[in-house]
N, C-alpha and C positions, 0 to 999 in steps of 0.2 A: 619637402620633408615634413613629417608629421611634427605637431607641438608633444614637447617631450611629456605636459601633465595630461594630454590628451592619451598618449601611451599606456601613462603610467596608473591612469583612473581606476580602472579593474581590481588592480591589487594595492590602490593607494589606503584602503583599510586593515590592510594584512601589513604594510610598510609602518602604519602608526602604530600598529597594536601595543604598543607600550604606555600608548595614551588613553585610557578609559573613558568615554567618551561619558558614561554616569558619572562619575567624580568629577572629570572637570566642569559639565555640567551644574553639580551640586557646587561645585566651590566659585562658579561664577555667578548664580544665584546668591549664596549668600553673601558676597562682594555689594554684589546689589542693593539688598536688604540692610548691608552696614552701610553704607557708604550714599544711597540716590537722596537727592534732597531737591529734583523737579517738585514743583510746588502739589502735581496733584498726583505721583509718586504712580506714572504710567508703566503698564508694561510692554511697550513698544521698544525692541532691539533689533537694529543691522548687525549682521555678520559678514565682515569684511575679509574677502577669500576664507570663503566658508570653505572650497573643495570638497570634499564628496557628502559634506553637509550632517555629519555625524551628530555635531556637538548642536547645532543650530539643531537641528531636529531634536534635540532630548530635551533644549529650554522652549521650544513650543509646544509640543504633544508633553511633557510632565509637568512643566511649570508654568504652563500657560501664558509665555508670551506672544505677541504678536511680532513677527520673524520675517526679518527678510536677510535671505542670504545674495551674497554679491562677487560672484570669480566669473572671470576671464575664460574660463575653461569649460565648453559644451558637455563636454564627455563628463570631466567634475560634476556636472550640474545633473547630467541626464542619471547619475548615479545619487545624489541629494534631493533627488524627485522623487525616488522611490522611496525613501524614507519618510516623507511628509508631507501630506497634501498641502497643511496646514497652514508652511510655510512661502510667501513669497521669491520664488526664485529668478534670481537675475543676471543678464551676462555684460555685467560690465567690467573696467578696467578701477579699481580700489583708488588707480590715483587719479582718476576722472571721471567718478559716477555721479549722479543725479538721482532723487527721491523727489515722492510728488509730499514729502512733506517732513515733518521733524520726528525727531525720535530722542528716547529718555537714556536710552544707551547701547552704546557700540561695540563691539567685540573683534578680535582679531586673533588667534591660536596658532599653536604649533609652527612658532615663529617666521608666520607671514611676514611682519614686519621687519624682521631682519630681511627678507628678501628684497624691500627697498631699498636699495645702494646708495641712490641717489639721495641725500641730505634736503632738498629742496623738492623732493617728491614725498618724503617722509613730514617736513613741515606741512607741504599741499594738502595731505591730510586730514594732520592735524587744524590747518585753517577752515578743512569742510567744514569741521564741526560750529563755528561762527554763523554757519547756515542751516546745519541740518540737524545739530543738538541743542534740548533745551539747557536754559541756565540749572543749574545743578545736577545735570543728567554726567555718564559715566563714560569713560573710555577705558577699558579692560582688555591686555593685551598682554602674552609673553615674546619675552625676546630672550636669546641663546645667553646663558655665563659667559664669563672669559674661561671660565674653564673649559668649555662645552668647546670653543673656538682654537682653544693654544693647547688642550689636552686631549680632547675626544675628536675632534677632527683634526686639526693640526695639519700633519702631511702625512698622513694614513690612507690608507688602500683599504676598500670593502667591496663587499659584494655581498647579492640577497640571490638566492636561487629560490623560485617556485615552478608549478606545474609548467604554465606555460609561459614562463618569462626568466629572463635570467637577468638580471643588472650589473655592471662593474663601475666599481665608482671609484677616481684618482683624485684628493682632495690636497687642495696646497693652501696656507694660510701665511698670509702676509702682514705680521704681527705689527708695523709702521701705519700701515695704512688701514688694519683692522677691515681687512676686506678676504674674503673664504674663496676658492672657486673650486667648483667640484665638476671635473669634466667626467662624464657617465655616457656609458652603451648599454643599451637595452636590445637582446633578443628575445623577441617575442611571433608568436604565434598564434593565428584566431582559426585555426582550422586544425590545428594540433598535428598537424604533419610540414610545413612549409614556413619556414620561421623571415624575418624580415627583422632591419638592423636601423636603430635609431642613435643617434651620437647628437649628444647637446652638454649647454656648460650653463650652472645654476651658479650664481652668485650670492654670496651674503657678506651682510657690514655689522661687526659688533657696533653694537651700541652700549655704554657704557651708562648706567644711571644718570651720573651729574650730567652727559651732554642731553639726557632724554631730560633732567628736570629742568635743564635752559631751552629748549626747544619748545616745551608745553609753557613755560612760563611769557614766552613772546606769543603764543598763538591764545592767550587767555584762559590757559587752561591749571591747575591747581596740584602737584604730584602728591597724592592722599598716601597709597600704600606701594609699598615692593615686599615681596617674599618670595625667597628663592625654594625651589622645588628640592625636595629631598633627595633627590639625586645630584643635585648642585648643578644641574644640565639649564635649567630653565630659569627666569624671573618674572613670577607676574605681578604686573604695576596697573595701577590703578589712579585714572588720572579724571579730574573732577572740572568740568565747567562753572566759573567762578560767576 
């Protein structure tokens, strides 16, 4: 069976479009510019499951950093290559990659992080950075509201129809254990006549601020900023190498 982000790459740009890949670009930049206090204020950033590499492509080619993006996912990647020569791209796994050196700041978007379930892969992480960020440098990442988790998905039924793909997604949310699971089929098509049927099940974990401010504060890390998105869907936090 195929990997369901491997399916889903083609139209994983049409699936965010609600996310402007320029603005949040521009709004992690200037995160940046407030907040980085590496002593010699590099512009060296990973992007940690970048997927089809949108946003990591607009802080390299307009803001000129030095970019390396990092998922699990070939087809993700082979679609974040076309965006940017610029950028370094890599296929490893977010909670066991390796860099041949350090970086001033880190990124992670459209709640990857809540995709780590596990609590202690979610720390793993956060401990990379003891190795691969310098002292002042940045971690920049959103993760879903409680609203986003007990309102907007909840136990709602969706579906995305495109040219050649169809999705159905049954999502259940288990408000105790603050754990999502969205079991999803995918019809899809590469020949536009012959369709083929993919079925997998995407897990998320709300995270709640205070448990993210006690998690960065064991792994040596500082909670500087949270603001929640205008839609109340999202929170992005800003956490600082002390």
């Amino acid at each position: 069976m195929e990997d369901l982000y491997d399916v889903l790459a083609d139209h994983y740009d049409l699936m965010q479009e609600e996310i402007d890949p320029e603005e949040l670009g521009s709004l992690i930049n200037s995160l940046v510019e407030k907040h980085l206090k590496t002593e010699e204020k590099g512009r060296s950033l990973v992007d940690l499951g970048c997927g089809s590499g949108s946003v990591t492509a607009v802080l390299a080619e307009k803001y000129g950093y030095d970019a390396t993006g990092i998922d699990r996912s070939d087809e993700m990647l082979m679609e974040a290559s076309a965006k940017s020569s610029k950028v370094m791209w890599v296929n490893q796994d977010i909670t066991d990659y390796e860099l041949p050196g350090m970086a001033d700041v880190f990124i992670s978007t459209t709640n990857t992080m809540n995709h780590i379930t596990d609590r202690s892969l979610f720390g793993k992480i956060l401990k990379s950075f003891e190795t691969y960020m310098l002292r002042g440098g940045l971690f920049i990442f959103d993760v879903g509201t409680e609203e986003h988790f007990t309102k907007t998905l909840a136990d709602n039924v969706f579906y995305e129809d495109y040219d050649d793909m169809t999705m159905l997604w049954t999502n259940s949310y288990d408000e105790k254990e603050k754990l999502s699971t969205a079991e999803i089929t995918v019809f899809y098509t590469e020949d536009g006549e012959n369709y083929k049927r993919t079925d997998g099940e995407l897990y998320e974990r709300f995270y709640p601020e205070d448990e993210i401010k006690k998690m960065a504060e064991q792994y040596g890390l500082e909670f500087v900023e949270g603001m929640i998105s205008d839609d109340r869907q999202r929170e992005y936090i800003v956490l600082r190498r002390k």
